[in-house]
VOZA-630511 format. One record per residue (C-alpha): residue number from 1; residue in three letters; x, z, y. Coordinates in nm, 2 decimals. Layout:
<rs>
 num residu      x      z      y
 NUM    ala      X      Z      Y
...
</rs>
This chain:
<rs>
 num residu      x      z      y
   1    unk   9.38  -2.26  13.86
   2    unk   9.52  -2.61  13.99
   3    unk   9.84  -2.72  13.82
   4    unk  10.12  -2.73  14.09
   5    unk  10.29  -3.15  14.01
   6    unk  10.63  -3.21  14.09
   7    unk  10.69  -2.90  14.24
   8    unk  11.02  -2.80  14.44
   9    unk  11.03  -2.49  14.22
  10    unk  11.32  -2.62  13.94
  11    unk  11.40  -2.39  13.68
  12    unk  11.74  -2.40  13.87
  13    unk  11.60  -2.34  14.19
  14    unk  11.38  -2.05  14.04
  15    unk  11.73  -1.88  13.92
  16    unk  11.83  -1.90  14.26
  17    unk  11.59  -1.63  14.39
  18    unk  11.70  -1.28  14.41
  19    unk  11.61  -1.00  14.17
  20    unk  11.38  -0.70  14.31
  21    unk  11.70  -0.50  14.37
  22    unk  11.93  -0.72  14.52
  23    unk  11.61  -0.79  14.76
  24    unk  11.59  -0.44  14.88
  25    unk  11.94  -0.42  14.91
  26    unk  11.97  -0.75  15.15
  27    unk  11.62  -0.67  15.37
  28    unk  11.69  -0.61  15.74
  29    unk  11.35  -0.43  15.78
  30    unk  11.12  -0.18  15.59
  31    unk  11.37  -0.07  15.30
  32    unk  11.21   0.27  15.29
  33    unk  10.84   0.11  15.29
  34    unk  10.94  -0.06  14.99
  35    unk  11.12   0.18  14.83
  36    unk  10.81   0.43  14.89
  37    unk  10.58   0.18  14.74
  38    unk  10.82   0.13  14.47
  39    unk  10.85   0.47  14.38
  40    unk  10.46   0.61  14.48
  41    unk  10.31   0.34  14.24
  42    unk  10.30   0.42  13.84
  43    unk  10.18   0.16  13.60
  44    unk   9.91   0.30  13.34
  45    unk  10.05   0.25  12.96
  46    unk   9.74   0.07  12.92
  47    unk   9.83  -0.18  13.14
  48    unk  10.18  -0.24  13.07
  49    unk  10.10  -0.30  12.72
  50    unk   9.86  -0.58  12.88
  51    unk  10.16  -0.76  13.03
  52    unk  10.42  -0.68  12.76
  53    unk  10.17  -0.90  12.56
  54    unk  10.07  -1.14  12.81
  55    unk  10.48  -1.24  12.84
  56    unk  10.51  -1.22  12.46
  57    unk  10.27  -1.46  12.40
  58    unk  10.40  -1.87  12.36
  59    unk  10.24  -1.98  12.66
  60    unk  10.29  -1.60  12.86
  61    unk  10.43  -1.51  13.18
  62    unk  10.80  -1.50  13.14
  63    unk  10.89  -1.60  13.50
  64    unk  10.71  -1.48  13.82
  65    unk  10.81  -1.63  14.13
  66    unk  10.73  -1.38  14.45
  67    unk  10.76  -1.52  14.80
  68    unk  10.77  -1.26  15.10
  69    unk  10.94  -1.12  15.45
  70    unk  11.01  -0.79  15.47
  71    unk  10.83  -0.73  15.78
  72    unk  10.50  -0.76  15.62
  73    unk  10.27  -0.50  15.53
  74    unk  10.10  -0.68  15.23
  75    unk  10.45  -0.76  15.09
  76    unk  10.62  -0.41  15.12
  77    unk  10.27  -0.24  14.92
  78    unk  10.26  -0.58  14.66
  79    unk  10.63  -0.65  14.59
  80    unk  10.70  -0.31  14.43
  81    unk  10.35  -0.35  14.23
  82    unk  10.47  -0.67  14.09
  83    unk  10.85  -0.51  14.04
  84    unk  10.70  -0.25  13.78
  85    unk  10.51  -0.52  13.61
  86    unk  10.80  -0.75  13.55
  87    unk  11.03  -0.46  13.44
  88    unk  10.74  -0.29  13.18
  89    unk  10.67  -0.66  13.04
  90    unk  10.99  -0.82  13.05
  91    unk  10.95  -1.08  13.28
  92    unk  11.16  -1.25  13.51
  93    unk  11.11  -1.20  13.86
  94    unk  11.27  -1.39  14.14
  95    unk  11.20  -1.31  14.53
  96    unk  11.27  -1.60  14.78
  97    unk  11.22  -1.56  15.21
  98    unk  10.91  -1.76  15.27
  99    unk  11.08  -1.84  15.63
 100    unk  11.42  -1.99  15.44
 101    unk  11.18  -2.20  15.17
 102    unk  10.92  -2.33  15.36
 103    unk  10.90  -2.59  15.10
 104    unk  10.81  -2.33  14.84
 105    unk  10.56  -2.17  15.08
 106    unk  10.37  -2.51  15.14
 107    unk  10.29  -2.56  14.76
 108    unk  10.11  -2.24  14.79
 109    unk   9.96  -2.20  15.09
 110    unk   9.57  -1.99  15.09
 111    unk   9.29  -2.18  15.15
 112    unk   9.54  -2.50  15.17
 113    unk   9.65  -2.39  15.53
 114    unk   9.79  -1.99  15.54
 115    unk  10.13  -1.90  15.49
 116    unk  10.02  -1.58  15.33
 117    unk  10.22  -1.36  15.19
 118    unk  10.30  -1.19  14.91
 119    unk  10.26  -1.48  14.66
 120    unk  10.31  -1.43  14.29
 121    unk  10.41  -1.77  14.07
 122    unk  10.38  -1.74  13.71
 123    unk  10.57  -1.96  13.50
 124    unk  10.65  -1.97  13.09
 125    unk  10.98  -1.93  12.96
 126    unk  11.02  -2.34  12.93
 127    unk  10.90  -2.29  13.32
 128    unk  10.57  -2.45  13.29
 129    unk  10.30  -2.33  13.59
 130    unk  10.05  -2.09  13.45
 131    unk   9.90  -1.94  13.75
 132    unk   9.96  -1.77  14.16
 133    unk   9.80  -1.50  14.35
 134    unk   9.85  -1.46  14.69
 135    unk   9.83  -1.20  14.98
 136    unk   9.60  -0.87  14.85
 137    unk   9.36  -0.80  14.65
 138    unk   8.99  -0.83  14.73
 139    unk   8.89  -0.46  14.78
 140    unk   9.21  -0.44  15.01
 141    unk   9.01  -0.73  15.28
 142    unk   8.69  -0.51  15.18
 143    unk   8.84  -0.21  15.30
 144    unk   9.04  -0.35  15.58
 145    unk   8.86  -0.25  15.88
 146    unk   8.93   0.11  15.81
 147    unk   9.32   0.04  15.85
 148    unk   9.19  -0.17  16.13
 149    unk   9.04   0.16  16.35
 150    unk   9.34   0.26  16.32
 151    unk   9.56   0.00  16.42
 152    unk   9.36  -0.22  16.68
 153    unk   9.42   0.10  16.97
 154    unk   9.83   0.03  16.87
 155    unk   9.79  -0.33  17.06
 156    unk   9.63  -0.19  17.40
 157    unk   9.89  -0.15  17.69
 158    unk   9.66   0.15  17.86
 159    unk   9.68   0.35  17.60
 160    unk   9.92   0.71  17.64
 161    unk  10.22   0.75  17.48
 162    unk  10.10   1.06  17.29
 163    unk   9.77   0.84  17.19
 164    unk  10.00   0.58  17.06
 165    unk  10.21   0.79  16.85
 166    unk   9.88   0.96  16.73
 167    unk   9.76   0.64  16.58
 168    unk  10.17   0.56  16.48
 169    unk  10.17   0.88  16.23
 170    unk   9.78   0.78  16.09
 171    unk   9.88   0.46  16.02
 172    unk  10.20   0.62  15.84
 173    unk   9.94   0.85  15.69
 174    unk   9.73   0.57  15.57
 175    unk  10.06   0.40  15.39
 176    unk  10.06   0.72  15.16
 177    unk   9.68   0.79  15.11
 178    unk   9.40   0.68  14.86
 179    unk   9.28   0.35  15.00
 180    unk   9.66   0.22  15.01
 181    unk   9.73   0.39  14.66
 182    unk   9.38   0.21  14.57
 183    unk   9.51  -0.17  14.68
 184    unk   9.80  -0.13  14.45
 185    unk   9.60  -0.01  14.19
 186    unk   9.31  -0.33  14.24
 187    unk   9.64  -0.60  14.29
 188    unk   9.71  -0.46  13.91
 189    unk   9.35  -0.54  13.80
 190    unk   9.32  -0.86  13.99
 191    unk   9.67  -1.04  13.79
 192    unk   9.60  -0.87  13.46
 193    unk   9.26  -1.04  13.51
 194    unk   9.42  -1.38  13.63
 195    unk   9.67  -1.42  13.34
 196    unk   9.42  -1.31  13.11
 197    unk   9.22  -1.58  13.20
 198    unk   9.47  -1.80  13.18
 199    unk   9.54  -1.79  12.82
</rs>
């Protein structure tokens, strides 16, 4: 974990973001993904007991900053995932555009040069830095090439209309299936384990 210096993130400017809801409500694009997400996901007891503690402690995760667009798939499966967390522990989550704070974005870009999204910011209550994850979790790029047989065909020109909307209502499929529900479930483990670690 690098400390972020001087970042743009203020405590006022945090305040500024919008909460979960008043997110979904202002989205021009995928309000249902998100509310599907949202609603498909549960959090185990066992873990929301994890992050109720984590925020309790002195030095915990009171504030989580979340960047995304609503166009993006990684942000319409994480968001929600990082909605339940912040309601079962207590914390305070704020959700900025990462196109209308590119300022924001560039203090947390991956590998120093992507403008991946989602990222999670996690600040104290006194708004110190404490950690950030960014985009989805590692079994999610392990498993990507089976979402990718079924999306690459949906970029070809020559295919049929009935092929495309073959692979259109698979890829839906996939949104509601095991390996989708699985990513949630591993971006759970992966910040548990990241502001566990950061204690």
């Amino acid at each position: 974990m690098v400390q972020q210096k001087e970042s743009v993130v203020t405590p006022e400017r945090f305040a500024q973001g919008l909460t979960f809801d008043r997110w979904l409500e202002g989205i021009e694009r995928n309000q249902k993904r998100f509310q599907e997400n949202y609603d498909e996901f549960q959090l185990s007891d066992d873990d929301a007991s994890a992050f109720r503690a984590l925020a309790g402690e002195a030095n915990g995760p009171a504030k989580c900053l979340a960047l995304g667009e609503d166009w993006c798939p990684d942000v319409f499966r994480g968001l929600p995932v990082m909605a339940h967390i912040a309601e079962a522990s207590g914390m305070e989550l704020r959700v900025f555009s990462r196109d209308q704070h590119n300022d924001i974005m560039a203090e947390f870009l991956k590998h120093g040069e992507h403008e991946s999204i989602p990222v999670f910011v996690f600040y104290t209550s006194d708004h110190r830095y404490i950690a950030h994850w960014i985009e989805r979790p590692a079994l999610a790029n392990d498993q990507m090439p089976e979402l990718n047989k079924i999306t690459a065909p949906l970029s070809d020109t020559n295919i049929s209309q009935e092929e495309r909307q073959r692979h259109m209502q698979a890829y839906k499929d996939f949104q509601h299936g095991p390996v989708w529900a699985g990513w949630r479930d591993a971006t759970v483990r992966e910040l548990r384990e990241l502001l566990e670690q950061g204690r």
